[in-house]
N, CA, C and O atoms as a Maestro MAE file, in Angstrom:
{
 s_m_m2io_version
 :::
 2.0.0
}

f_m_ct {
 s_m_title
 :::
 protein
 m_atom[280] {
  # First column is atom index #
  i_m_mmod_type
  r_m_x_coord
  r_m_y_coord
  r_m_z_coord
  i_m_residue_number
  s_m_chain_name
  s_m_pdb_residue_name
  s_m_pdb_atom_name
  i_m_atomic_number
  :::
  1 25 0.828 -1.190 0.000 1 A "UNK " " N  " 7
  2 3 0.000 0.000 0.000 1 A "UNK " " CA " 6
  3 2 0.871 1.251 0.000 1 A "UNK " " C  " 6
  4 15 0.573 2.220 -0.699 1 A "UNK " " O  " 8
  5 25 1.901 1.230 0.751 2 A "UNK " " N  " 7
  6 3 2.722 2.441 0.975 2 A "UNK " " CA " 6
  7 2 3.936 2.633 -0.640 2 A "UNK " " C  " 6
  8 15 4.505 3.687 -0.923 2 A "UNK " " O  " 8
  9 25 4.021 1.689 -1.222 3 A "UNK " " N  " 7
  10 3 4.380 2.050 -2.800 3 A "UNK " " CA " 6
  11 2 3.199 2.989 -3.848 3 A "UNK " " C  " 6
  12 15 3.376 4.029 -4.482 3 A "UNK " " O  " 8
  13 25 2.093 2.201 -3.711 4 A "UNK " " N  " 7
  14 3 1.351 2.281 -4.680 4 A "UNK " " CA " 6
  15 2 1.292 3.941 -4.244 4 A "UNK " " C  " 6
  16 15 1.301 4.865 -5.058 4 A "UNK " " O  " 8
  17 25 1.213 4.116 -2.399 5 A "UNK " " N  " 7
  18 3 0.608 5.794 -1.950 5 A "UNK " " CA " 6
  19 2 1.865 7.043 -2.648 5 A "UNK " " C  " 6
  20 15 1.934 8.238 -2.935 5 A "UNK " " O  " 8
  21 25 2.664 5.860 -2.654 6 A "UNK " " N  " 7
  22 3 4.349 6.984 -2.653 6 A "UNK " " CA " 6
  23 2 3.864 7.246 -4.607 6 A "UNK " " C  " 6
  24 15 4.123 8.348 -5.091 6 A "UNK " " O  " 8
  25 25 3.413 6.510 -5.218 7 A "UNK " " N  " 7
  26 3 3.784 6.336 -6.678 7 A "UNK " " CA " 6
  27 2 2.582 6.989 -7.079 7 A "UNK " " C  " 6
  28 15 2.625 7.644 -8.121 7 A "UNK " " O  " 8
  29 25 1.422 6.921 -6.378 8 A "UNK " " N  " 7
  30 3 -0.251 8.205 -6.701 8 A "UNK " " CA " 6
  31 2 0.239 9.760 -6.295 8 A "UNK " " C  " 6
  32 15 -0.184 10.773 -6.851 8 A "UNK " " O  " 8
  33 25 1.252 9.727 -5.171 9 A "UNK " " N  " 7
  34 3 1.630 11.029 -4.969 9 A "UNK " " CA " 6
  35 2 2.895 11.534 -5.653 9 A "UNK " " C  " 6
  36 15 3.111 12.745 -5.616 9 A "UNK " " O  " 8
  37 25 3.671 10.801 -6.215 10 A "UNK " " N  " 7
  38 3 4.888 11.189 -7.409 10 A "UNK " " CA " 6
  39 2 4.079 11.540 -8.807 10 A "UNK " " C  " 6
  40 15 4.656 12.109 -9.733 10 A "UNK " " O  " 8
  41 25 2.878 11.203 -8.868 11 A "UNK " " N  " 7
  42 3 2.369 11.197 -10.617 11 A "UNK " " CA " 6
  43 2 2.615 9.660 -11.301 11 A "UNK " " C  " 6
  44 15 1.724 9.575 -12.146 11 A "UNK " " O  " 8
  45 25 3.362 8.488 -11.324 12 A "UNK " " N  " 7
  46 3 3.751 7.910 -11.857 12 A "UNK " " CA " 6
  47 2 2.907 6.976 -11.793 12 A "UNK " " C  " 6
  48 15 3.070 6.151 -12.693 12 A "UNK " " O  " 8
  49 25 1.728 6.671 -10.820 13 A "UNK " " N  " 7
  50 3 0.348 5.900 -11.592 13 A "UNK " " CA " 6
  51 2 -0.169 6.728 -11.866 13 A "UNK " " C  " 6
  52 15 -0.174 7.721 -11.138 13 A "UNK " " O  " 8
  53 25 -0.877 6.682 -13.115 14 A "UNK " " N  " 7
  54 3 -2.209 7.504 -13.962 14 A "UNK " " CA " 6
  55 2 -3.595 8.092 -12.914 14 A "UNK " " C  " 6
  56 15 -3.744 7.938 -11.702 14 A "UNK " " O  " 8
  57 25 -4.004 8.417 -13.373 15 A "UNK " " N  " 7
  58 3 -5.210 8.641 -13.105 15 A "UNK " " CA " 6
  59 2 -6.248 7.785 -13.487 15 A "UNK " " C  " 6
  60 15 -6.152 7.236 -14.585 15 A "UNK " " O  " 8
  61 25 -7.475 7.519 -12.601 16 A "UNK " " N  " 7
  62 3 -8.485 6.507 -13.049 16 A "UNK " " CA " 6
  63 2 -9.211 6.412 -14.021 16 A "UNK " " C  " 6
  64 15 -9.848 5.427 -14.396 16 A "UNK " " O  " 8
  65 25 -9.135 7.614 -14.549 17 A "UNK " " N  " 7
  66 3 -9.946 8.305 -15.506 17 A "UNK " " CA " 6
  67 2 -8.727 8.017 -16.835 17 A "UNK " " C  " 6
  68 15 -9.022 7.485 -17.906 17 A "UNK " " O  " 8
  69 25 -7.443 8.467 -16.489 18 A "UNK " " N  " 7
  70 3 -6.330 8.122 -17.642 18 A "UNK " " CA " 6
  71 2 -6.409 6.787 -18.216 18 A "UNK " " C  " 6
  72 15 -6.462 6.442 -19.396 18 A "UNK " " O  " 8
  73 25 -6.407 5.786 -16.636 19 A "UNK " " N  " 7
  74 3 -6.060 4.288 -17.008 19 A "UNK " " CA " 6
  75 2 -7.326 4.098 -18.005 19 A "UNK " " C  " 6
  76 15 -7.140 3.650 -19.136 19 A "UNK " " O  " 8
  77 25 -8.906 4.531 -17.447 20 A "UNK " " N  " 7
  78 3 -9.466 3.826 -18.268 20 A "UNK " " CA " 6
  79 2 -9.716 4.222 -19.867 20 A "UNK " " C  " 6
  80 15 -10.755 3.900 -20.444 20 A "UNK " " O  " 8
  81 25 -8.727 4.900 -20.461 21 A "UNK " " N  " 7
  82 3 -8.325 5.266 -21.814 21 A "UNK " " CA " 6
  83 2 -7.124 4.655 -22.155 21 A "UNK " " C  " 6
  84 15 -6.803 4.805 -23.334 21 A "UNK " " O  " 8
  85 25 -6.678 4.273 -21.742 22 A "UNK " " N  " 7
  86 3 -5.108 3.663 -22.111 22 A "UNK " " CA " 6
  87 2 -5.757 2.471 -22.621 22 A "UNK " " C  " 6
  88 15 -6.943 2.154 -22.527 22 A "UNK " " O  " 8
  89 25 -4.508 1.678 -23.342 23 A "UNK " " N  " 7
  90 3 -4.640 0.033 -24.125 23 A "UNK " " CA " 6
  91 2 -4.258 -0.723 -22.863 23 A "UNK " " C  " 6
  92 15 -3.704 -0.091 -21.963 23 A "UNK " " O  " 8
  93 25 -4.594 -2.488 -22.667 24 A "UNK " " N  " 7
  94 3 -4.515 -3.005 -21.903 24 A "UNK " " CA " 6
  95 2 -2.731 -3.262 -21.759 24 A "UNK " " C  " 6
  96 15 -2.113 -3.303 -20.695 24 A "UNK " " O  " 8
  97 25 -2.482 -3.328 -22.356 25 A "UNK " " N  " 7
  98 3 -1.167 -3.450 -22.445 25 A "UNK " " CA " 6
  99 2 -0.185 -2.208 -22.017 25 A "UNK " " C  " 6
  100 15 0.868 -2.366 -21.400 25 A "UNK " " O  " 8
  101 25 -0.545 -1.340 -22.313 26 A "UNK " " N  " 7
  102 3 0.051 0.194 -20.776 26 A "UNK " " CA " 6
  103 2 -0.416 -0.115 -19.444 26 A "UNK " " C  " 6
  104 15 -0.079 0.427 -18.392 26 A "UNK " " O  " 8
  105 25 -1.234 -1.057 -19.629 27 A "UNK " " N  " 7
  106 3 -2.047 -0.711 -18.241 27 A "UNK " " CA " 6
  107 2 -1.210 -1.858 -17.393 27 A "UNK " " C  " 6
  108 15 -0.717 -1.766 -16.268 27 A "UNK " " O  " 8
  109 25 -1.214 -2.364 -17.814 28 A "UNK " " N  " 7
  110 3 -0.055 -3.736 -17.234 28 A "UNK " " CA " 6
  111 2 0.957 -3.502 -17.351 28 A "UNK " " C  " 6
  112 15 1.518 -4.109 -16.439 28 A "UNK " " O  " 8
  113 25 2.090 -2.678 -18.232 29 A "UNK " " N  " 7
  114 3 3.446 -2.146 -17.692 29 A "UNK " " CA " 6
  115 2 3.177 -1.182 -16.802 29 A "UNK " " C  " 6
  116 15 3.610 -1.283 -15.654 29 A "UNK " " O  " 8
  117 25 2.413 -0.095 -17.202 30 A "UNK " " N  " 7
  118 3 2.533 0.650 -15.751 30 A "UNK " " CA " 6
  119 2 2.413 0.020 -14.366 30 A "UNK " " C  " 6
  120 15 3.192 -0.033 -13.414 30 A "UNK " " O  " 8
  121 25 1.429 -0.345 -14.529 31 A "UNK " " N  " 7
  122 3 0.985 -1.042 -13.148 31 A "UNK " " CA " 6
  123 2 1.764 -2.373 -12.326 31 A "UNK " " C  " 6
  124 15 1.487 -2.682 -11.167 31 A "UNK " " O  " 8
  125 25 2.750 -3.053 -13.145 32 A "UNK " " N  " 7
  126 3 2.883 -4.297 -12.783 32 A "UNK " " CA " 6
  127 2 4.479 -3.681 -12.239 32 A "UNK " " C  " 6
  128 15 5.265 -4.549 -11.858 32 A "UNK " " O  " 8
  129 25 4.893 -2.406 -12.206 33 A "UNK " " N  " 7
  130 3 6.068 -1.970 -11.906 33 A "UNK " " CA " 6
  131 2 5.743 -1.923 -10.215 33 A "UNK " " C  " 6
  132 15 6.774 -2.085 -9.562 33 A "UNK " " O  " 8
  133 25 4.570 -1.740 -9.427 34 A "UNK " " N  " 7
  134 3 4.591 -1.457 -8.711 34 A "UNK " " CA " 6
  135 2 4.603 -2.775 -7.588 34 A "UNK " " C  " 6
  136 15 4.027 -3.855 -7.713 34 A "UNK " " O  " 8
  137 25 5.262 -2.408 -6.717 35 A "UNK " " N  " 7
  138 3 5.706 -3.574 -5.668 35 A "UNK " " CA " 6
  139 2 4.259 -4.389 -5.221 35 A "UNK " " C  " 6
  140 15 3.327 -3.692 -4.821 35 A "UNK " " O  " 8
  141 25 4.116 -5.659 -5.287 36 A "UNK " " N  " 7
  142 3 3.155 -6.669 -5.389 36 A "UNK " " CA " 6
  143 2 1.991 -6.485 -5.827 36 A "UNK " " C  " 6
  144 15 0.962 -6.924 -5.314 36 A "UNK " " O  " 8
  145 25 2.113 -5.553 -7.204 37 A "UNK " " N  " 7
  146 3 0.723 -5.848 -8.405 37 A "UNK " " CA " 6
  147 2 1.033 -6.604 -8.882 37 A "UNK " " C  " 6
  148 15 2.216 -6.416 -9.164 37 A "UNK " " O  " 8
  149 25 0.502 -8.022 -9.424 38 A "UNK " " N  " 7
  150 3 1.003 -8.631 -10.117 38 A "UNK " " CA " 6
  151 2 -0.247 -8.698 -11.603 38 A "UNK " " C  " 6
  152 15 -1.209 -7.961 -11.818 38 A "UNK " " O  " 8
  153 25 0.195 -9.701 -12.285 39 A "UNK " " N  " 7
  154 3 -0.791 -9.819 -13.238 39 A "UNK " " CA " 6
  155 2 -2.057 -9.934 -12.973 39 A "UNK " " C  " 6
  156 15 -2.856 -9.113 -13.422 39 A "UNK " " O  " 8
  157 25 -2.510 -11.147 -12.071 40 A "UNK " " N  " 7
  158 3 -3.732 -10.893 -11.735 40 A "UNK " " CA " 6
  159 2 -4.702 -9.960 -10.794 40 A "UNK " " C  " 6
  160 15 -5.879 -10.261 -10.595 40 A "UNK " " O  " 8
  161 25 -4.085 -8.807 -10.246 41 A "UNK " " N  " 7
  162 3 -4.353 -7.503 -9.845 41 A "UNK " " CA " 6
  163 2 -4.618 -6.598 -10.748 41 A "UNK " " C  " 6
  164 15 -5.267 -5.589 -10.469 41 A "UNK " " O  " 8
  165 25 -4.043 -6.902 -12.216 42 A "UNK " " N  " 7
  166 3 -4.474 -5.980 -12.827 42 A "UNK " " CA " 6
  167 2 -5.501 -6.554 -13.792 42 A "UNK " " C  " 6
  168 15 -6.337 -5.719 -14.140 42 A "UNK " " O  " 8
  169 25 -5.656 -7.820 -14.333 43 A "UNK " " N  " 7
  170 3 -6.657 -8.371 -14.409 43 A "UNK " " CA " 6
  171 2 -7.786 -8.014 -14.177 43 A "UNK " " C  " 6
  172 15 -8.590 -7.518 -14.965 43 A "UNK " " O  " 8
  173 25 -7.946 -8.310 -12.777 44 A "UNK " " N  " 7
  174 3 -9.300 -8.148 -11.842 44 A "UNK " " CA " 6
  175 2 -9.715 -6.240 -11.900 44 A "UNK " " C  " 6
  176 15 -10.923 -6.003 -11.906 44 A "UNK " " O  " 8
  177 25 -8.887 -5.166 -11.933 45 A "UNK " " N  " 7
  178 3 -8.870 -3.842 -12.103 45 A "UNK " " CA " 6
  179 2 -9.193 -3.750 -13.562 45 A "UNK " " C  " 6
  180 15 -9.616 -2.649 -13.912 45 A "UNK " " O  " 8
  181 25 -9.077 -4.727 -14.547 46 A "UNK " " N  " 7
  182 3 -9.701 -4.804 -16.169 46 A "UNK " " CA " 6
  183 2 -10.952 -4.994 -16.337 46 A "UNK " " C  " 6
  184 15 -11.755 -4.464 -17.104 46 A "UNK " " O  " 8
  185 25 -11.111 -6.187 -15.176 47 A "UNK " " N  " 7
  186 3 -12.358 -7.013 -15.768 47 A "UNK " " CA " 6
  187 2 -13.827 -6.237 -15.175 47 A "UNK " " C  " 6
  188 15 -14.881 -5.909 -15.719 47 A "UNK " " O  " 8
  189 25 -13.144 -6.116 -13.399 48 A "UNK " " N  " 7
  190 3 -14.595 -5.436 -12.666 48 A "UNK " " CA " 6
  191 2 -14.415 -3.605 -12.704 48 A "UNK " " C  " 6
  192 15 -15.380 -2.873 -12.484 48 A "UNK " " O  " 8
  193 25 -13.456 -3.240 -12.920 49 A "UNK " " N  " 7
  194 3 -13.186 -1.746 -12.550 49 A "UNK " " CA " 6
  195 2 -13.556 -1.233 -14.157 49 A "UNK " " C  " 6
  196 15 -14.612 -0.623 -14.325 49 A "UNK " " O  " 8
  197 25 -12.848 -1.443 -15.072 50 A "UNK " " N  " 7
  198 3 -13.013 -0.534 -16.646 50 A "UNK " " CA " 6
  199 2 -14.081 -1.641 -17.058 50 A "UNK " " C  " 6
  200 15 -14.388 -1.407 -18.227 50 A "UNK " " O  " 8
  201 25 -14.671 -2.584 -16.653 51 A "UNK " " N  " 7
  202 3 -15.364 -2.900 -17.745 51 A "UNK " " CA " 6
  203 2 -15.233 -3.948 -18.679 51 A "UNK " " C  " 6
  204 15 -16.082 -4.258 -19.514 51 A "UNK " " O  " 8
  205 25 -14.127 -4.488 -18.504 52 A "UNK " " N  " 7
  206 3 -13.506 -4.894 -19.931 52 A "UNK " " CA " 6
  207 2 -13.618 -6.714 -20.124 52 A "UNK " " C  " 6
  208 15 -13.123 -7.635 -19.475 52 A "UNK " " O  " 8
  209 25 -14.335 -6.682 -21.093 53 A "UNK " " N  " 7
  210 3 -15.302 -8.387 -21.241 53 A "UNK " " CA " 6
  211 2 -14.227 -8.665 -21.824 53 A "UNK " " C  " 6
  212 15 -14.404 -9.879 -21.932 53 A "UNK " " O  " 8
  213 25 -13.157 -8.462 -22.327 54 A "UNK " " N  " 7
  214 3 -12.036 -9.398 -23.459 54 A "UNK " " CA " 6
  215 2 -11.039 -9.776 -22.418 54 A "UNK " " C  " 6
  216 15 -9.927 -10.053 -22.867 54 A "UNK " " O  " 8
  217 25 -11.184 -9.846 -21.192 55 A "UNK " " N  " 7
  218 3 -9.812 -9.748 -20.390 55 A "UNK " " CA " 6
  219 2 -9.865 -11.317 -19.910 55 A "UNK " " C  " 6
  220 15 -11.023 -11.542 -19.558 55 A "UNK " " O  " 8
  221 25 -9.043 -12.490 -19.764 56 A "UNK " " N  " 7
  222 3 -9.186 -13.906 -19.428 56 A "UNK " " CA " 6
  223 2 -8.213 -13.890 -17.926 56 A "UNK " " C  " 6
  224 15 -7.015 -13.667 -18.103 56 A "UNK " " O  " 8
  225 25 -8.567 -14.062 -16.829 57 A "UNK " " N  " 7
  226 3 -7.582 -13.792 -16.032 57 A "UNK " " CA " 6
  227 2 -6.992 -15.022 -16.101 57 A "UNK " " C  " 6
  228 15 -7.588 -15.027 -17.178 57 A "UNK " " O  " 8
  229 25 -6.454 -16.012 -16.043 58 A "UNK " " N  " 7
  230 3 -5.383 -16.769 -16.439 58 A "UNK " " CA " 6
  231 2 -4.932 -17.678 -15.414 58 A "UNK " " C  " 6
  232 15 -5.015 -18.899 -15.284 58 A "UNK " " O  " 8
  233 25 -4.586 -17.039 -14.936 59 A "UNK " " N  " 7
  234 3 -3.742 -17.079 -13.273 59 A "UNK " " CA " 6
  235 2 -4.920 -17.183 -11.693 59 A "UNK " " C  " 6
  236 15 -4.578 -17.571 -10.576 59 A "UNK " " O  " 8
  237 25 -6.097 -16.772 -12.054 60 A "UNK " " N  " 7
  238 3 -7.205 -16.665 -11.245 60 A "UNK " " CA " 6
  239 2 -7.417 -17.911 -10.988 60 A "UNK " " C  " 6
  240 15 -7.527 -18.512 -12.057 60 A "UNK " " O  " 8
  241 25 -7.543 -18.683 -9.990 61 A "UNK " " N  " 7
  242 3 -7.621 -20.173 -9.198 61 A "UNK " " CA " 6
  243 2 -9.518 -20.732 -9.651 61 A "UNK " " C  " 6
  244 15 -9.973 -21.835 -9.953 61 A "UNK " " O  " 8
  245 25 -10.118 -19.483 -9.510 62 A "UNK " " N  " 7
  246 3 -11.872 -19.741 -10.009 62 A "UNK " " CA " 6
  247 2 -11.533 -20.473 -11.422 62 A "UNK " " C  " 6
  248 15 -11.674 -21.645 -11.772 62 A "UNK " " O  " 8
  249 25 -11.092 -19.464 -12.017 63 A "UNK " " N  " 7
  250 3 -11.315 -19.415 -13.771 63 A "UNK " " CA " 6
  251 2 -10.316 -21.113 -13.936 63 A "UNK " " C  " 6
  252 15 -10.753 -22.061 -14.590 63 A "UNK " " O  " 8
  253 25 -9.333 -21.128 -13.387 64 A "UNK " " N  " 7
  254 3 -8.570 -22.486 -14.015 64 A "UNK " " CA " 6
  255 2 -9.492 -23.818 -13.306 64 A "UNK " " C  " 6
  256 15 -9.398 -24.894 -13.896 64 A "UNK " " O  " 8
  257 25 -10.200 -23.766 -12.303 65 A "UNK " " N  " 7
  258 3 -10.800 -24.639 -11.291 65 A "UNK " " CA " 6
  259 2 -11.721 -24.691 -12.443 65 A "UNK " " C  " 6
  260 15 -11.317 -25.653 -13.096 65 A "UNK " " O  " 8
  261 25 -12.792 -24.154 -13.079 66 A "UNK " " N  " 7
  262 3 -13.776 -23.669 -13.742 66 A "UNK " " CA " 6
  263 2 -13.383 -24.641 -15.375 66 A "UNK " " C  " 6
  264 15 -14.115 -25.437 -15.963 66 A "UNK " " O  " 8
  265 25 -12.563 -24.372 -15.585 67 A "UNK " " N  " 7
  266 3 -12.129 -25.167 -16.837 67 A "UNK " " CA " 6
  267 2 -11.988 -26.205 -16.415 67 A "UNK " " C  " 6
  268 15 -12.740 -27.081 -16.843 67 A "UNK " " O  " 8
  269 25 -11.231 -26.467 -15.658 68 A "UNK " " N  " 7
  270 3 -10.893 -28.226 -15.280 68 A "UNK " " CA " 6
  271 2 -11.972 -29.123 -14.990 68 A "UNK " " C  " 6
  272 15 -11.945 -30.344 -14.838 68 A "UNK " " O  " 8
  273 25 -12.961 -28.285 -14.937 69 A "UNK " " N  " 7
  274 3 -14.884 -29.032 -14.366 69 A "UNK " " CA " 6
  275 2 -15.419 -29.224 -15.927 69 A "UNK " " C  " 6
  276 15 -15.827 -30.264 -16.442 69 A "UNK " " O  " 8
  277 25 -15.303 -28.025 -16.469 70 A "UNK " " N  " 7
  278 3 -15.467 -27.879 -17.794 70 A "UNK " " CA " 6
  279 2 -15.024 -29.030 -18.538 70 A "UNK " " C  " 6
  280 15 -15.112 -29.043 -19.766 70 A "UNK " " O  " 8
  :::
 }
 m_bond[279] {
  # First column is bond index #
  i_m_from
  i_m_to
  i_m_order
  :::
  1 1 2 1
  2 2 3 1
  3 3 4 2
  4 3 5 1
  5 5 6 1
  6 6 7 1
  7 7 8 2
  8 7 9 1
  9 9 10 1
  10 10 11 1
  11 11 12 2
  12 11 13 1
  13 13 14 1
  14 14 15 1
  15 15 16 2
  16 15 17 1
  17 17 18 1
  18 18 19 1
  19 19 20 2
  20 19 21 1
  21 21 22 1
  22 22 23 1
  23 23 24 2
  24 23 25 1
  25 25 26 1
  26 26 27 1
  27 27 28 2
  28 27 29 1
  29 29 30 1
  30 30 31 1
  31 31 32 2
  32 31 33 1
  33 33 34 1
  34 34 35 1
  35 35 36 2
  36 35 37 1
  37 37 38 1
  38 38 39 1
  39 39 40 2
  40 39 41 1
  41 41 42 1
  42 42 43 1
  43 43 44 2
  44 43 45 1
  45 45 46 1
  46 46 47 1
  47 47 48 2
  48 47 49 1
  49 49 50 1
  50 50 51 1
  51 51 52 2
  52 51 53 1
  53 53 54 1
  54 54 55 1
  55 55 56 2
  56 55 57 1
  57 57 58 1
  58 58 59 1
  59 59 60 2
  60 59 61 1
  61 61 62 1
  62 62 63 1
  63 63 64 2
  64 63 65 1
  65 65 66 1
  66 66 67 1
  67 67 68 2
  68 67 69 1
  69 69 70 1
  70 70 71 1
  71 71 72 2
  72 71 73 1
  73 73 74 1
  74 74 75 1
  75 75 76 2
  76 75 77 1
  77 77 78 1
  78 78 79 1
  79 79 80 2
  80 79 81 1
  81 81 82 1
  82 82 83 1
  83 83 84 2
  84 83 85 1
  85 85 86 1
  86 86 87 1
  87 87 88 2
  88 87 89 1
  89 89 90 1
  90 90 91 1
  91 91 92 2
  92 91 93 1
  93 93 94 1
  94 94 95 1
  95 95 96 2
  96 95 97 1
  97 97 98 1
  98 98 99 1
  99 99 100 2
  100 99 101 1
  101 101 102 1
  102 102 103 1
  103 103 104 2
  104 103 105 1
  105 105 106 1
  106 106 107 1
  107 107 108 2
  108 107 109 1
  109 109 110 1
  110 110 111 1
  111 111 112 2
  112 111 113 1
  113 113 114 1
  114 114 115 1
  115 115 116 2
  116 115 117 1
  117 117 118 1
  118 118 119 1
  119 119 120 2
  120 119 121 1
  121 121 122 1
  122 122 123 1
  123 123 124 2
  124 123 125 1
  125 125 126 1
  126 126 127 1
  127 127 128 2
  128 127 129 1
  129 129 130 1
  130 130 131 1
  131 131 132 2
  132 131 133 1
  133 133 134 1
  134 134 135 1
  135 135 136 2
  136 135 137 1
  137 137 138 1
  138 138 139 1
  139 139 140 2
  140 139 141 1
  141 141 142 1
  142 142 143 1
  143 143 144 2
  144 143 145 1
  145 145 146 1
  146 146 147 1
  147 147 148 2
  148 147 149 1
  149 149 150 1
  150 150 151 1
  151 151 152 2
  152 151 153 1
  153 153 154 1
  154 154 155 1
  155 155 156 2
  156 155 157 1
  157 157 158 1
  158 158 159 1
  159 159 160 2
  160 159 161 1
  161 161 162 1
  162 162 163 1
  163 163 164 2
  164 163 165 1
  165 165 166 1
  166 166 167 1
  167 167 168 2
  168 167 169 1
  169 169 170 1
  170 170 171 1
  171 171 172 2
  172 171 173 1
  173 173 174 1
  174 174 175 1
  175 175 176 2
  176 175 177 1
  177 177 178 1
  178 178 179 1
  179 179 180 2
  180 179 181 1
  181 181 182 1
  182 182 183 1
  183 183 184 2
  184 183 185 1
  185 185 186 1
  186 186 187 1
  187 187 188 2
  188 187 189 1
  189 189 190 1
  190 190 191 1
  191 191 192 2
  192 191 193 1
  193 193 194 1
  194 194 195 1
  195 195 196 2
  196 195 197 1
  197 197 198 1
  198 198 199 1
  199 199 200 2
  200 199 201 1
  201 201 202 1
  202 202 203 1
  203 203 204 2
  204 203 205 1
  205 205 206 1
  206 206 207 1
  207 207 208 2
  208 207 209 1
  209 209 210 1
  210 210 211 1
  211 211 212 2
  212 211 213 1
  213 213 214 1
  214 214 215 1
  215 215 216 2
  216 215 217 1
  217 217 218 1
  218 218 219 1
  219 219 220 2
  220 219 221 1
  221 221 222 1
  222 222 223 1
  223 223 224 2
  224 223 225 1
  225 225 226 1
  226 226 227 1
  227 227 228 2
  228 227 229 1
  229 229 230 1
  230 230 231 1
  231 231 232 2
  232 231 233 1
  233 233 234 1
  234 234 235 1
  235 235 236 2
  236 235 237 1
  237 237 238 1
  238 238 239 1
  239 239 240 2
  240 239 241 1
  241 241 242 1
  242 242 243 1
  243 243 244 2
  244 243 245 1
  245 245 246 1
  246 246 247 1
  247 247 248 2
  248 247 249 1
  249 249 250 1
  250 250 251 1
  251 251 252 2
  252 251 253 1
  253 253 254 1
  254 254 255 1
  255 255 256 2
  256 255 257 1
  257 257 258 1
  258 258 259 1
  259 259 260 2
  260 259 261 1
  261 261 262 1
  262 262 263 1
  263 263 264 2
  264 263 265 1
  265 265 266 1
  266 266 267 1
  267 267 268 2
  268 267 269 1
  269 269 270 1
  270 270 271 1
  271 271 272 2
  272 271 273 1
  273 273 274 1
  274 274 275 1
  275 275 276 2
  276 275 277 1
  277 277 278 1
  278 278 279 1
  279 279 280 2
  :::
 }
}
């Protein structure tokens, strides 16, 4: 928490309003720089936060459990 606070108050994460204009792929270098975002943090900030139906989280324990039933 105290990265992400240091990196909202340097400028160097976007704005919420920025991220949700950017390509998914900025959105995951920016973001994945920061100390324990990992991929599926930003995932989950794709799928429920912007909206975004094309996003497969991958790495999500539901979604692979979910296939393997499948």
């Amino acid at each position: 928490m105290k990265d992400i606070c240091i990196r909202v108050n340097a400028g160097t994460i976007p704005s919420a309003a920025l991220i949700g204009q950017m390509p998914d792929i900025e959105i995951y270098e920016q973001l994945m720089e920061v100390r324990v975002v990992g991929s599926w943090t930003v995932d989950m900030l794709n799928v429920f936060t912007l909206c975004r139906p094309d996003i497969m989280p991958v790495t999500d324990y539901g979604v692979r459990k979910g296939f393997q039933v499948l």
